[in-house]
N, C-alpha and C positions, 0 to 999 in steps of 0.2 A: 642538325638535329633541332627541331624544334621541341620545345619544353610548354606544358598545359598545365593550368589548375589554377583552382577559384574561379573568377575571368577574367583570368592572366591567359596574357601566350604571347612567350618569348622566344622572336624568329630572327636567325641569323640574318646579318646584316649582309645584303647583298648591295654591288654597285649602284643596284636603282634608287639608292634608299639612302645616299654618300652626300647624298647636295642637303637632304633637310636635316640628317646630323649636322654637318657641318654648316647650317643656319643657326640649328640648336647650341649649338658648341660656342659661335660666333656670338651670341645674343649676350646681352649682360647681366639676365638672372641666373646665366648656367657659365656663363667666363668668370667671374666673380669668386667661384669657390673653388676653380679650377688651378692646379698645380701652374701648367703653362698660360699665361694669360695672352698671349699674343693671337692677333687675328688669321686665321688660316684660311689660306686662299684654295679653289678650288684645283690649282694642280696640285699643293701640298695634300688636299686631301686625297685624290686620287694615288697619289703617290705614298701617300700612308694606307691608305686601305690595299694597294698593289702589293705592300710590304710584309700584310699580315698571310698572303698565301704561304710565306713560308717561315711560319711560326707557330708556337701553338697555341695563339691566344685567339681567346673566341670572344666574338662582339652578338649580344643580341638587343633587337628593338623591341623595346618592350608594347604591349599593345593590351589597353584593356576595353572587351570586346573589339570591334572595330578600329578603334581612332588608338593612334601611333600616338603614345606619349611621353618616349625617352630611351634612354641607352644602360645597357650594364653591361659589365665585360670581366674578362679575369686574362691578367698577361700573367705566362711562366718565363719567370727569372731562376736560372736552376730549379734548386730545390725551392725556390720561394713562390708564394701562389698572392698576386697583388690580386685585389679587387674595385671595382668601383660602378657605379650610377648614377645617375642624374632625371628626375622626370622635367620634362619641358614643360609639361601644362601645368601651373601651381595649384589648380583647383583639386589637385590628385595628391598634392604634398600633405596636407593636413590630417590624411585620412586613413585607413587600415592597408590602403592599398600600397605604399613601401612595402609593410608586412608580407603583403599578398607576393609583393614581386622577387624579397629577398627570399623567405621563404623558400620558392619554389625555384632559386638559384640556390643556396646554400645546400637544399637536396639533393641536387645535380651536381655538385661540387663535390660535396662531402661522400653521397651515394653511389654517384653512377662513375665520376672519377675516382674516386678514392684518395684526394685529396687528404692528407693530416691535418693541414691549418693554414688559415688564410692570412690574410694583411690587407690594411688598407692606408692611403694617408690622405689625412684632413686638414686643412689650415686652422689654426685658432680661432679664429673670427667666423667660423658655422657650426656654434654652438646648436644649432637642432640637429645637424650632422654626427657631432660628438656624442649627444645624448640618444639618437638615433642606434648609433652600434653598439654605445655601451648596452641597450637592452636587447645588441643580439648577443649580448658576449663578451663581445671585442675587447680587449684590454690594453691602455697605454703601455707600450713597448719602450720609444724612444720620444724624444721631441730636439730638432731642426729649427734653425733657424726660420722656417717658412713651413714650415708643420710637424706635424705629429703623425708615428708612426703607429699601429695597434693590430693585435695580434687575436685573431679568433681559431684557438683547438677543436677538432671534432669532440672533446669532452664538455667546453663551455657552449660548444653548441648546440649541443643533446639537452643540456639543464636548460639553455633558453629560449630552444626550440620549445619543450614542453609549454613553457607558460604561453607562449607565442602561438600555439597551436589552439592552445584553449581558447586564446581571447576571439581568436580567429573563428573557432567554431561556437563560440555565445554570438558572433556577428547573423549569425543565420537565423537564429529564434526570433 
């Protein structure tokens, strides 16, 4: 399924597309914030992406207009709904467009799954990461040795969906 809006479009990750994640993945502005920090070779990655056909986690590449600029995903752990992203190109990180790309996952999550609540984890040392989810919601759950856990309700995600909707739609004036 691919998913639209704003000029977002967030398209599953197909094999074609396994080598510049896993460049993305490898690089050291996106290993650095990463749980796993080790370098992942191309049969690891094939053999990770072979693994997700039978699972029900969904990886999409995030793309705005044209140009490919990172990964989000959400893995099911039972009952638990993990999430995460990364944009590769930093000229994208500073800007409404996170907004633009959770946004338009957290609707797809919340909406069209029916997901309850998500989670995600962050190491302490990417404090824009931290402040990041806290204004979708997200709320410190636990904290790890090597991160911190945090929990987003479809109810904290309604109140900060709202404001997040707004700011998004004063972007157009």
């Amino acid at each position: 399924m691919t998913l639209k809006g704003f000029d977002i479009t967030l398209t599953p990750l197909g094999i074609q597309e396994i080598e510049m994640v896993r460049n993305w993945r490898n690089s050291d502005k996106v290993k650095r914030y990463a749980l796993n920090q080790e370098y992942i070779t191309p049969e690891q990655q094939l053999n990770w992406f072979i693994s997700l056909q039978e699972k029900e986690d969904e990886y999409f590449v995030i793309h705005v207009g044209d140009e490919s600029v990172g990964l989000i995903w959400f893995n099911k752990r039972d009952e638990t709904i993990e999430t995460g992203f990364y944009i590769y190109d930093e000229s994208r990180q500073n800007s409404l467009t996170p907004y633009k790309i959770v946004t338009l996952f957290h609707d797809y999550l919340f909406n069209q799954k029916k997901f309850a609540a998500l989670t995600c984890k962050i190491m302490p040392d990417n404090p824009r990461a931290v402040r990041f989810n806290l204004s979708l919601g997200y709320k410190e759950i636990e904290t790890f040795d090597t991160y911190k856990s945090y929990l987003l309700t479809y109810e904290d995600y309604k109140k900060a969906d709202a404001k997040i909707s707004k700011l998004l739609r004063n972007e157009k004036r």
